[in-house]
C-alpha positions, -999 to 999 in steps of 0.1 A, spaced: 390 749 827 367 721 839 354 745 871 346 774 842 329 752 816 308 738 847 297 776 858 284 778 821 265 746 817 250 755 854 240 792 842 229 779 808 204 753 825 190 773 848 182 801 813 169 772 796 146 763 823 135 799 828 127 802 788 108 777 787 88 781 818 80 815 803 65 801 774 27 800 769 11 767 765 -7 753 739 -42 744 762 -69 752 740 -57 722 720 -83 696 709 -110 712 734 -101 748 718 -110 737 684 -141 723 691 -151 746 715 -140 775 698 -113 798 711 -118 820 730 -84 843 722 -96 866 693 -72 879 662 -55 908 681 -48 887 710 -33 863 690 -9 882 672 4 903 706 12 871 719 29 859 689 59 884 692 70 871 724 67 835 716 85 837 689 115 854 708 114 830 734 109 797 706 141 812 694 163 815 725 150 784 734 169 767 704 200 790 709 205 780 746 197 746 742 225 744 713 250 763 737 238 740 761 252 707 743 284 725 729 288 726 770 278 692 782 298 677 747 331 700 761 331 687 794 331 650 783 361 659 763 377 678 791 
């Protein structure tokens, strides 16, 4: 059971660190604003689609993630 649960936390690590690498950053930050971006409205909203899938697999593997790590602890 222990050698199973360990698979699973290995293969859910490595999705959580692909997820989030695949994530767009937030650089035009403070320097964006003042600047002004340089991304326009339809840009924005292509993007948007994605990043909202990924923001939400992000939680979803992150929660199956610790249900793992807590499980093993137990086991």
């Amino acid at each position: 059971m222990e050698t199973v649960l360990t698979i699973l936390e290995a293969i859910a690590s490595i999705a959580l660190i692909v997820v989030v690498l695949l994530q767009s950053g937030k650089e035009a930050g403070l320097s964006g604003a003042i600047a002004g971006g340089s991304e326009t409205y339809l840009s924005k909203s292509k993007k948007k689609g994605m990043d909202q899938v990924l923001a939400s697999s992000t939680k979803w593997i992150a929660l199956v993630w610790i249900l793992l790590t807590l499980s093993l602890s137990l086991v």
